[in-house]
C-alpha positions as CSV (number, residue, x, y, z in Angstrom):
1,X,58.5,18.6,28.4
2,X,60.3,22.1,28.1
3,X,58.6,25.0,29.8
4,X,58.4,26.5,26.5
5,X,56.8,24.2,25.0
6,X,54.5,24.1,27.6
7,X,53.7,27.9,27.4
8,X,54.3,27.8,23.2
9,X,52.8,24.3,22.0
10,X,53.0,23.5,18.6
11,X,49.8,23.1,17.7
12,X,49.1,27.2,18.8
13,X,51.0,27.6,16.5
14,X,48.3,28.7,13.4
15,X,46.8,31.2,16.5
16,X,50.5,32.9,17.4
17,X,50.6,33.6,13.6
18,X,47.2,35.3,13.4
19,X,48.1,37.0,16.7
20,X,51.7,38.4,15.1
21,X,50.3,38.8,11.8
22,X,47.9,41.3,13.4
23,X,50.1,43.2,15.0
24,X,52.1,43.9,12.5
25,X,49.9,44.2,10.2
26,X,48.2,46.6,12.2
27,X,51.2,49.4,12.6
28,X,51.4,48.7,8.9
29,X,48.0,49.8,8.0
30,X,48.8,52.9,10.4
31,X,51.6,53.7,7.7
32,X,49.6,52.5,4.7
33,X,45.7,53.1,5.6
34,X,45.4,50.7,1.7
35,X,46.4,47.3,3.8
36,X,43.8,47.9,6.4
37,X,42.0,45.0,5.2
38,X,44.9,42.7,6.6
39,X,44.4,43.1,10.2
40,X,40.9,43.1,9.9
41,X,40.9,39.5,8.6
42,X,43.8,38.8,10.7
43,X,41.7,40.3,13.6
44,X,39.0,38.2,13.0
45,X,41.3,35.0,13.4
46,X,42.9,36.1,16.6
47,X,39.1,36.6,17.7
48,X,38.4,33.0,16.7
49,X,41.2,31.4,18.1
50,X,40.7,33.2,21.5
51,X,37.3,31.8,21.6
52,X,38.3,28.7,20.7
53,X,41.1,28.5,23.5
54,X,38.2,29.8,26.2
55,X,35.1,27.8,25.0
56,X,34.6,24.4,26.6
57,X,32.3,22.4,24.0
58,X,34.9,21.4,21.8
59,X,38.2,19.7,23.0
60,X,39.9,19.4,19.6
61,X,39.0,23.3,19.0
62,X,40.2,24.1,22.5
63,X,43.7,22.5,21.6
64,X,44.1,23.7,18.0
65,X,42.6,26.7,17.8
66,X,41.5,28.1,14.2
67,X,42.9,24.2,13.3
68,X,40.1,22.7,14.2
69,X,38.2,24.7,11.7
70,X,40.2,23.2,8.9
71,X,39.0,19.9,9.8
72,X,35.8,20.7,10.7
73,X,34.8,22.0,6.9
74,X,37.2,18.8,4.9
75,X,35.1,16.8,7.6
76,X,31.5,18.3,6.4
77,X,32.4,18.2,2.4
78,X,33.4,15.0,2.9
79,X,30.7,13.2,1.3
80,X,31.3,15.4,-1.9
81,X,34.6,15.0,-2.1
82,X,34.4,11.0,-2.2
83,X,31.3,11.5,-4.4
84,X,33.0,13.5,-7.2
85,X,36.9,12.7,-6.7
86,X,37.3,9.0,-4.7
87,X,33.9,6.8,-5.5
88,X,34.1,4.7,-8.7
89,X,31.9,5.3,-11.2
90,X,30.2,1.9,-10.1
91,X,30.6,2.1,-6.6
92,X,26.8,2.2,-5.1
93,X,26.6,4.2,-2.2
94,X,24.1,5.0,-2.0
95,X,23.7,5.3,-5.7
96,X,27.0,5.0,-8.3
97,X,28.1,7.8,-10.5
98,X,27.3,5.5,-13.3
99,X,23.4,5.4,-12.4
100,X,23.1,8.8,-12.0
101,X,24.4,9.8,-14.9
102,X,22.2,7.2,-17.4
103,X,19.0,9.1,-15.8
104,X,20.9,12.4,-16.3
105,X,21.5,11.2,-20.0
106,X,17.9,9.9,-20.4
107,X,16.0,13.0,-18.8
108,X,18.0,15.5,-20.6
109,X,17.4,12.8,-24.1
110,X,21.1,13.1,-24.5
111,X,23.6,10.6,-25.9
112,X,23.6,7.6,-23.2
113,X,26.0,5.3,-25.1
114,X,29.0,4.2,-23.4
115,X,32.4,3.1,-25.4
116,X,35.2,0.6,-24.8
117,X,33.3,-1.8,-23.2
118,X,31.5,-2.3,-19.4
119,X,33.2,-0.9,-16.5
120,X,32.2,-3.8,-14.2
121,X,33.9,-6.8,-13.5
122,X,31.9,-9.6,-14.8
123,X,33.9,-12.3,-13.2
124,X,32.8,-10.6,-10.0
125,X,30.3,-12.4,-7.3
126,X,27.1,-11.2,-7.9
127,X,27.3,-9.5,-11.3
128,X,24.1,-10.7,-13.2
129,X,23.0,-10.4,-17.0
130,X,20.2,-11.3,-18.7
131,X,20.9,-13.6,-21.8
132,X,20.0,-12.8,-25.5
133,X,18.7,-14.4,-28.5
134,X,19.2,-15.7,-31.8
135,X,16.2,-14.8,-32.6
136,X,15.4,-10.8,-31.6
137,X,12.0,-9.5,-31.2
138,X,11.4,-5.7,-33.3
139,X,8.9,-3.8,-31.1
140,X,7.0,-1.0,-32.8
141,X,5.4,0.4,-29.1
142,X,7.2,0.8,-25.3
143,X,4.0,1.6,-23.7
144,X,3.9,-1.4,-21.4
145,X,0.8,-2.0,-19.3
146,X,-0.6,-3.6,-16.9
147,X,-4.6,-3.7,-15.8
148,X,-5.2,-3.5,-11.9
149,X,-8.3,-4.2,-10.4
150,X,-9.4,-6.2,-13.4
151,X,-13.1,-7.4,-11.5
152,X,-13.0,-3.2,-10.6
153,X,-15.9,-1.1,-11.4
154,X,-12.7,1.4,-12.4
155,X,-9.7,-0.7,-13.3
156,X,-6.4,1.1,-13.9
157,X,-3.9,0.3,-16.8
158,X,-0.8,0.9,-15.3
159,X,2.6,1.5,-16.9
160,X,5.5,-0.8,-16.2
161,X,7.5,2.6,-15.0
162,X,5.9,5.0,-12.3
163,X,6.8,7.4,-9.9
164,X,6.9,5.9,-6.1
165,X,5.8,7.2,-3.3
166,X,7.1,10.9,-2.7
167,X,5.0,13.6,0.2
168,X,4.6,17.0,-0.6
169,X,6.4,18.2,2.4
170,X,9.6,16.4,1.8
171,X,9.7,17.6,-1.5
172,X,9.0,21.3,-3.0
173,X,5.8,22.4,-4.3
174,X,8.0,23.1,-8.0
175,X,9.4,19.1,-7.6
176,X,5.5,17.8,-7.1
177,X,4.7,19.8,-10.1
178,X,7.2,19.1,-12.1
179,X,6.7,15.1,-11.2
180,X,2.6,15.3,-12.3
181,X,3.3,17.2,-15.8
182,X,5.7,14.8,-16.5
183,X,3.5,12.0,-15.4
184,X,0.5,13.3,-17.1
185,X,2.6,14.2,-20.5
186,X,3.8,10.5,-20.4
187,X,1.1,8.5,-19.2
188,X,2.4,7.2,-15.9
189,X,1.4,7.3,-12.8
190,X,2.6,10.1,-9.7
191,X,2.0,8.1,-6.5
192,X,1.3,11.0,-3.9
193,X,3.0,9.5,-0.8
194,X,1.4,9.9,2.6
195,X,1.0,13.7,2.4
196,X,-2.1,13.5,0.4
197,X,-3.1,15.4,-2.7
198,X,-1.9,18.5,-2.6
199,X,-2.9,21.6,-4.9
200,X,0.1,20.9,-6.6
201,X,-0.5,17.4,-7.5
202,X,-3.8,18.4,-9.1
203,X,-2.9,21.2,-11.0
204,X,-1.6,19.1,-14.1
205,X,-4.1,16.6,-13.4
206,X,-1.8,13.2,-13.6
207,X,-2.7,10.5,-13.0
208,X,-2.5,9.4,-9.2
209,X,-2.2,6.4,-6.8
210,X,-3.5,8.0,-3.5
211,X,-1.2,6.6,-0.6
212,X,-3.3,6.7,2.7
213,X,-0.7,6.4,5.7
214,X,-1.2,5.7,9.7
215,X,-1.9,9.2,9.9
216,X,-4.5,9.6,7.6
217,X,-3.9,13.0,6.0
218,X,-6.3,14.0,3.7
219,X,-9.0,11.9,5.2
220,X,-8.4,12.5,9.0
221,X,-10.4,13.7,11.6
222,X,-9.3,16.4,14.2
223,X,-7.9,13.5,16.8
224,X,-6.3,11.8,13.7
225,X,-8.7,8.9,13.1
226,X,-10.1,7.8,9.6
227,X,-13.4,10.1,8.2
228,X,-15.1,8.5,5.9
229,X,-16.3,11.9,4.3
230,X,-13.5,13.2,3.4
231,X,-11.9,10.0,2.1
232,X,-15.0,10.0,-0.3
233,X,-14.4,13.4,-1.7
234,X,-10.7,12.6,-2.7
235,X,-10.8,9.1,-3.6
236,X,-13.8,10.3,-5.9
237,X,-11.4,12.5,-7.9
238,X,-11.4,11.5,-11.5
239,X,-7.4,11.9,-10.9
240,X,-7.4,9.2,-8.3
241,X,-7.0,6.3,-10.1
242,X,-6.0,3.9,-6.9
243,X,-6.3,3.9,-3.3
244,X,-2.6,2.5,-1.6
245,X,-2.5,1.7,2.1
246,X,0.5,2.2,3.4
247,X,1.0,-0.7,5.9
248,X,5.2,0.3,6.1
249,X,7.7,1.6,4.0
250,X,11.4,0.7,3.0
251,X,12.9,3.3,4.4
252,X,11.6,3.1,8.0
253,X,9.6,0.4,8.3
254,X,7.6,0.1,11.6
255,X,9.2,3.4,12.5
256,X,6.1,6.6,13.2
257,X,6.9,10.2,13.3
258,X,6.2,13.8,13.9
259,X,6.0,16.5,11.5
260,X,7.4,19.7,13.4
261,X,4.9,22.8,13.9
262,X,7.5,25.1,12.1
263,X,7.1,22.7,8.9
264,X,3.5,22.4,8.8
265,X,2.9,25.3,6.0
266,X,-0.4,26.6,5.7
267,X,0.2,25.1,2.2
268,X,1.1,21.8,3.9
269,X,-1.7,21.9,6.5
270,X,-4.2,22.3,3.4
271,X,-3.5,19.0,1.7
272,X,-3.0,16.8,5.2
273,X,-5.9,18.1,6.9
274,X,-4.3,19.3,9.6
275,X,-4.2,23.2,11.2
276,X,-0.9,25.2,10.4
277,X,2.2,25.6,12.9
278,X,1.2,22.2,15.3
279,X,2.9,19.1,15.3
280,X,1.4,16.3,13.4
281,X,2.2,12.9,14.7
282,X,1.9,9.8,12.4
283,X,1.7,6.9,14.3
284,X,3.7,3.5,13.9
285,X,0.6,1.7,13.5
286,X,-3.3,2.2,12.1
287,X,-5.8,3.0,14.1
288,X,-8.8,2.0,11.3
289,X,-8.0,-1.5,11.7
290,X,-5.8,-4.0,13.8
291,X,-5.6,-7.9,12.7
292,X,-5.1,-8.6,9.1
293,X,-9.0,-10.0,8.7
294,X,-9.9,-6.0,10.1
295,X,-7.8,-5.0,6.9
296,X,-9.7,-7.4,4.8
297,X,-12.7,-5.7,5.6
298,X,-11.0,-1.9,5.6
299,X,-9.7,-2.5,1.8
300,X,-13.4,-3.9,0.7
301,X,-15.1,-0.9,2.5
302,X,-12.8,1.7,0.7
303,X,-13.0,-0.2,-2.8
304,X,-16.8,0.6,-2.2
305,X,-17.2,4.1,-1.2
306,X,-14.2,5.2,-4.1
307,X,-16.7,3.9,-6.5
308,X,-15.4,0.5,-7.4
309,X,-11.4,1.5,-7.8
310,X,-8.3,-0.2,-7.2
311,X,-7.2,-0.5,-3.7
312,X,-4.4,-1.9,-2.4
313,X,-1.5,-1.7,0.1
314,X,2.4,-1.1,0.0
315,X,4.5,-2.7,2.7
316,X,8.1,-3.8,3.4
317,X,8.3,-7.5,4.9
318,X,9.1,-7.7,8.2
319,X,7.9,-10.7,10.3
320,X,6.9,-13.5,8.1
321,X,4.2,-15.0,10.0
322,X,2.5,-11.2,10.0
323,X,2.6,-11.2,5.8
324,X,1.2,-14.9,5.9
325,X,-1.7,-13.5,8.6
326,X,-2.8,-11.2,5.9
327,X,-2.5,-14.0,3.0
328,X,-4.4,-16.3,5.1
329,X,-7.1,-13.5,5.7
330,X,-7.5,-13.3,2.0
331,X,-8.3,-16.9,2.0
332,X,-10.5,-16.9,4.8
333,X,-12.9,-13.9,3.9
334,X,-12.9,-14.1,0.1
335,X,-12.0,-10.2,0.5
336,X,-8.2,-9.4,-1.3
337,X,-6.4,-6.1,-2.4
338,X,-6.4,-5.5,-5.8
339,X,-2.7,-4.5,-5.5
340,X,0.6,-5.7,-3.3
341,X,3.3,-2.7,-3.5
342,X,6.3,-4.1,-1.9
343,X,8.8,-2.0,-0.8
344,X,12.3,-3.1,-0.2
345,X,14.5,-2.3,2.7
346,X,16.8,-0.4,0.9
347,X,15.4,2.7,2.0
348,X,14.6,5.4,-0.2
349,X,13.8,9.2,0.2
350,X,12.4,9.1,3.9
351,X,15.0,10.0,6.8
352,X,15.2,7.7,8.8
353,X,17.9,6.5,11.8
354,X,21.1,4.7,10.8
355,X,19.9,1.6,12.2
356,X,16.6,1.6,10.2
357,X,17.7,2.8,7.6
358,X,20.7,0.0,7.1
359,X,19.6,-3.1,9.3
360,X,15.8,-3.0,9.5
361,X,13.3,-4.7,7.0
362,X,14.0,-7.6,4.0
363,X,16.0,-6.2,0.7
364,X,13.2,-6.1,-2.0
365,X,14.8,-9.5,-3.7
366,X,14.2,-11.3,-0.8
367,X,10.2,-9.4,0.3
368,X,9.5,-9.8,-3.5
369,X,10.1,-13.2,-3.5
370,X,8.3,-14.3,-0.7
371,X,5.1,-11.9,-2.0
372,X,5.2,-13.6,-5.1
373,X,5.7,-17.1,-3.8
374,X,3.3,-17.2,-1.2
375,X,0.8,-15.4,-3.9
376,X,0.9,-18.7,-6.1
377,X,1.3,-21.3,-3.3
378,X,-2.2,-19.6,-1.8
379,X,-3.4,-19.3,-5.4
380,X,-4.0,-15.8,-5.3
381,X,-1.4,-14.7,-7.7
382,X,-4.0,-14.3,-10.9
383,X,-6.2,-12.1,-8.8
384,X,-3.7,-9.6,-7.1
385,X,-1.1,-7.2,-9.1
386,X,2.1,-7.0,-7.4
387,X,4.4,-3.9,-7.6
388,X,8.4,-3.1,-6.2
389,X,10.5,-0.4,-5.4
390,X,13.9,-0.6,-4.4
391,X,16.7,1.6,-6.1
392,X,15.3,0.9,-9.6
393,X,17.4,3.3,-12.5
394,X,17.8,1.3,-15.4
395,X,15.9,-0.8,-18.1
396,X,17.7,-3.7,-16.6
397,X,16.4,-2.9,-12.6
398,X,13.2,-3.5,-13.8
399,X,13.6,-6.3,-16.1
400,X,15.4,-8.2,-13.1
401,X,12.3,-6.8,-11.1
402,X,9.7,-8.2,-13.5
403,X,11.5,-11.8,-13.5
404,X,11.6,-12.0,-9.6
405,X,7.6,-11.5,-9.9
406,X,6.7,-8.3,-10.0
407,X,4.3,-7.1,-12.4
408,X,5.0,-3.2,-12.6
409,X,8.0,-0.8,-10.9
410,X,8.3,1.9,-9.1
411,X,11.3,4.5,-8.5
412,X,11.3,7.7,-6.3
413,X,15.4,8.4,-6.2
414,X,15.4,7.6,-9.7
415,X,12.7,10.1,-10.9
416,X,14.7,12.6,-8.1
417,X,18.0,12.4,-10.2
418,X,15.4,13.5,-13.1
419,X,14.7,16.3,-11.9
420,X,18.2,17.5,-11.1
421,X,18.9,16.2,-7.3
422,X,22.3,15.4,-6.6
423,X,23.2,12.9,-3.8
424,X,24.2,15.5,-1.7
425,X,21.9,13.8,0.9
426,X,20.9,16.9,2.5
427,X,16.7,15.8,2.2
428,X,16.2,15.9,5.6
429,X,18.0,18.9,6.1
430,X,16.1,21.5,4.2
431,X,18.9,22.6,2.1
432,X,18.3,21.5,-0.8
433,X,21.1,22.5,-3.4
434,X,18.9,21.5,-6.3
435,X,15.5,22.8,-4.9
436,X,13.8,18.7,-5.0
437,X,13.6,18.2,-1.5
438,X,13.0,21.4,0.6
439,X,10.3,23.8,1.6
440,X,12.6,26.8,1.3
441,X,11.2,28.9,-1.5
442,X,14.2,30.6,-2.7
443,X,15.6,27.3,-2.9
444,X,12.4,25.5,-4.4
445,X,11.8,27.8,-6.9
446,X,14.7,27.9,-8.5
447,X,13.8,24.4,-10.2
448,X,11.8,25.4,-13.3
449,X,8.9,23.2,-14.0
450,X,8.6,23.2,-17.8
451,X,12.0,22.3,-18.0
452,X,12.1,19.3,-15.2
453,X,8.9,18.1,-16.7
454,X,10.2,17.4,-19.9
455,X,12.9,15.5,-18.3
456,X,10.9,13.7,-16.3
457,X,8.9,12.3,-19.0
458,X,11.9,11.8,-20.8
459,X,13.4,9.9,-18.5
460,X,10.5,7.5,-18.3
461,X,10.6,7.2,-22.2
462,X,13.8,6.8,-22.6
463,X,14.0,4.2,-19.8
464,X,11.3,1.8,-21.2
465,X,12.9,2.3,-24.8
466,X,15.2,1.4,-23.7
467,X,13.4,-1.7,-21.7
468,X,11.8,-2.2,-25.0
469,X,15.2,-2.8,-27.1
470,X,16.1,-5.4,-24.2
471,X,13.1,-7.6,-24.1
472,X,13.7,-7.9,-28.0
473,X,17.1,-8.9,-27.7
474,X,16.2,-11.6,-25.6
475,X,13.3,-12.5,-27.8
476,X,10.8,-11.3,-25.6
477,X,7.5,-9.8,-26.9
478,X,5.9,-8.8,-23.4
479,X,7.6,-7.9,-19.8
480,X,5.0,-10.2,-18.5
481,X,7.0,-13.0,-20.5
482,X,9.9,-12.2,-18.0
483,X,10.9,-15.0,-15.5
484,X,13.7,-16.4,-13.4
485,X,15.3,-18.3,-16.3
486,X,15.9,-14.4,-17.8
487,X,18.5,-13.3,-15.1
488,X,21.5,-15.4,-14.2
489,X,23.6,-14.6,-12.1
490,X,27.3,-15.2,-11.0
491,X,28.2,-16.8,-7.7
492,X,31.4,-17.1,-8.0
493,X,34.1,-16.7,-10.2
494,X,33.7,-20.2,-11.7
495,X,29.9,-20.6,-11.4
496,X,26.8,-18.9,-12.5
497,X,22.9,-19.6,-12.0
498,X,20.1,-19.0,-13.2
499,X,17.7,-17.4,-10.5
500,X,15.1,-20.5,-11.6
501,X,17.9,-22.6,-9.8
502,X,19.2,-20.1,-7.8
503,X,16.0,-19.0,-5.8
504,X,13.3,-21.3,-4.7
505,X,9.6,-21.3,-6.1
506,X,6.1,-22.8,-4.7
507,X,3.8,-25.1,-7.6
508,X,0.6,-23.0,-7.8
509,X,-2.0,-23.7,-4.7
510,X,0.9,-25.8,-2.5
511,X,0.2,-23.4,0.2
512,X,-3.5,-24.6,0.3
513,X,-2.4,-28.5,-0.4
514,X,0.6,-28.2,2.3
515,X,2.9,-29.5,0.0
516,X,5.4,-27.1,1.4
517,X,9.7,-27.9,1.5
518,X,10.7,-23.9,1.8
519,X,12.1,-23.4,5.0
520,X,10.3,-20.3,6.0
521,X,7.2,-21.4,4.5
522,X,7.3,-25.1,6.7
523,X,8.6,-23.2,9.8
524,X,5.7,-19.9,9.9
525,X,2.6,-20.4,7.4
526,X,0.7,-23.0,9.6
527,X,0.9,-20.8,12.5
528,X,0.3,-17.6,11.5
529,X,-2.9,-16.7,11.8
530,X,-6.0,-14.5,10.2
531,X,-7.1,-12.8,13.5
532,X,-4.1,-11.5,14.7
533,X,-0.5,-9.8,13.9
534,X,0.7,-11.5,17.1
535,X,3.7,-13.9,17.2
536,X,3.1,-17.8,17.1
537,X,3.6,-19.1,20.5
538,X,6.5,-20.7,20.2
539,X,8.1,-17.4,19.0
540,X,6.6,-16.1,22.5
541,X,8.2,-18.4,24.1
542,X,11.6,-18.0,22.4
543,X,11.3,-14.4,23.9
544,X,10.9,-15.3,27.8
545,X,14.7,-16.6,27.7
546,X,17.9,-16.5,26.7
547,X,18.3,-20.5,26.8
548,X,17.1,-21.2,23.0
């Protein structure tokens, strides 16, 4: 290599022009005081590039000074550029163009027709449908319920579409309103998430599914353990139609956390029960109960003191033999939820790590059906409601839903595109460009209530319209009339299945008569056990060594 080029590399090259550019610019503004403005923002480059040349924390910025900074803002609107001008309109990632705008359409109660025909490729592995028939079904009424708690003192009728789990905290007091006026105005229900009930979620007075979380906000005491008391005053609420223990959730399951002292408003503080500006940890685990037959007893204690309401608990499956250990609990006490929510591993609005967020906990196909199955094998499906969650957008999410067991839905990115969020995927971040998830007031109250309301109730009515229109082409007069021989699905380009055939079901009670040919069901229901979350032995022992 040349000694110039050594002293004069190419790629200082964008710096030697700032640094010429300002100098003549400079005797040219001493001519023409007018251009002045040119070696100031000339200036300001040459002051850049110097401290990118001196500065040791960035090598790339260190060898292409003012460059680097080219890169470094493609780099961080990178994930909008794909979004708007790469991604196809059915690419999923985490959530395609397409499904975003059918609850853009539905919430705003615009035109959500599309013309010249679908857009996916239905000769493509996985593509499912569900079939028609001859024979349509006209349906004067949407309103699809489901009762809860049915041997209740205070049974709940819930709708087949209802808002998932979403903290005050991670979103804005305006998004939380917004949420329980539409819920209210549609008659669905607002599942508070782990934060507790805020102000905001009573102020409309919507319906609500109380979550209680490891960390027991809103019925903790000072060191963070369960008080009965003030569970009693807010499961009491007439508002409070159900009590949901959160066991784990899709996003992050098995994962704790810690609020920050800086994010605990006194706003915040007021509906977790907690004092303003300290850290608030909530653990991985509960602390008001640890075997499954302990949360037999928890859920009967809290169906008791909330007056005789619903109570149930959300989870994502993780271990198998831990989700039979609560099954076999049921059977052994007598004492059952009312409710199963199961949350798929899809994730949803918590941050979370990379690795929990991609490659920790079961897909909601795969947790539903083993919630479902083991339900009927252990002959418990009549008496326990089962909900799911898991990127649900469409009348045809939930019908697939209903057919793989469930009895009801739930959405929280869904009812987020509702209310105008993006995808930018900034949640975590506090910048918020549509106001939904951040604590940043002039960012927060920028999303009008009245007017997100409305769309949030239209999006729910307009969703199970549209639900309704395709249970009667099928011929279907009830989503409970949904099953596995609705859905088919392709498996490859020459073959398609049913999921009857293409999933495996248990015959009612074969849990209980041990007629059992599933593999996981063989392999971890006779050792899993009522007393304990702890492994079976010979998973124990699978652990102590490498040689398996």
């Amino acid at each position: 290599m040349s000694k110039s080029s050594s002293f004069f590399p190419a790629r200082y090259l964008a710096y030697y022009i700032a640094l010429a550019g300002f100098v003549a610019t400079l005797v040219l503004a001493w001519f023409y005081p007018s251009t002045l403005i040119l070696p100031i923002l000339l200036g300001v480059l040459v002051v850049l590039g110097t401290y990118d040349i001196l500065q040791k924390r960035h090598t790339v910025s260190r060898l292409y000074p003012i460059l680097a900074h080219i890169r470094y803002f493609l780099e961080s609107i990178g994930p909008e550029i794909r979004q708007y001008f790469i991604q196809r309109d059915t690419e999923e990632t985490p959530f395609s163009r397409e499904q975003r705008a059918i609850v853009y359409q539905r919430a705003k109660n615009v035109l959500d027709k599309r013309p010249f025909g679908s857009m996916h490729d239905m000769y493509a592995e996985g593509y499912e449908w569900i079939n028609h028939s001859i024979a349509p079904v006209d349906h004067q009424d949407s309103d699809f319920r489901v009762v809860v708690g049915k041997h209740c003192k205070q049974p709940y009728s819930v709708s087949i579409f209802n808002i998932s789990a979403m903290s005050f905290g991670s979103l804005s007091a305006n998004a939380i309103l917004a949420l329980n006026k539409g819920a209210k105005k549609g008659n669905f229900y607002h599942d508070t998430g782990e934060g507790s009930i805020s102000r905001y979620h009573r102020e409309y007075g919507g319906d609500l599914v109380w979550e209680i979380g490891s960390g027991y906000f809103g019925c903790r005491n000072k060191d963070g353990s369960f008080n009965e008391e003030l569970f009693v005053r807010n499961a009491t609420r007439d508002q409070v139609r159900m009590i949901e223990i959160k066991l784990s959730q899709g996003a992050k399951p098995g994962h704790g956390g810690i609020l920050p002292g800086p994010k605990v408003t006194p706003e915040i503080a007021e509906a977790r029960g907690v004092d303003p500006w300290e850290d608030v940890e909530s653990p991985a685990s509960h602390s008001a109960f640890r075997t499954p037959l302990e949360l037999m007893d928890f859920i009967e204690h809290l169906r008791e003191i909330s007056g005789g309401k619903p109570v149930g608990f959300k989870l994502a499956i993780g271990h198998p033999w831990e989700w039979f250990g609560l099954v076999k609990a049921m059977l052994q006490t007598g004492k059952k939820p009312d409710f199963i929510v199961v949350d798929g591993g899809e994730g949803g609005t918590g941050a979370a790590p990379l690795e929990f967020t991609n490659r920790l906990g079961m897909p909601m196909t795969e947790a539903l059906l083993l919630v479902h199955n083991t339900l009927v094998g252990a002959n418990l499906r009549e008496d326990i409601a089962v909900g799911a969650a898991g990127k649900i957008t469409s009348a045809f999410n939930i019908a697939r839903t209903l057919a793989l067991g469930a009895d009801w839905c739930n959405a929280a990115r869904g009812f987020m595109f509702s209310l105008g969020c993006i995808q930018s995927q900034n949640c975590h971040t506090g910048r918020c460009p549509s106001g939904v998830a951040t604590q940043d007031p002039k960012r927060s109250q920028k999303l009008d209530v009245a007017d997100k309301s409305e769309r949030v109730y239209n999006f729910h009515r307009n969703t199970m319209d549209a639900l309704t229109n395709l249970l009667g082409a099928a011929g279907l007069r009830h989503p409970r009339e949904l099953g596995p021989e609705h859905i088919i699905r392709r498996v490859d380009e020459n073959e398609v299945q049913p999921y009857m055939d293409l999933f495996r079901f248990l015959e009612l009670g074969a849990l209980i008569d041990g007629h059992i040919d599933i593999p996981i069901f063989a392999k971890y229901w006779d050792v899993a056990r009522a007393e304990s979350f702890e492994a079976p032995e010979f998973v124990k022992k699978l652990r102590e060594t490498k040689l398996r």
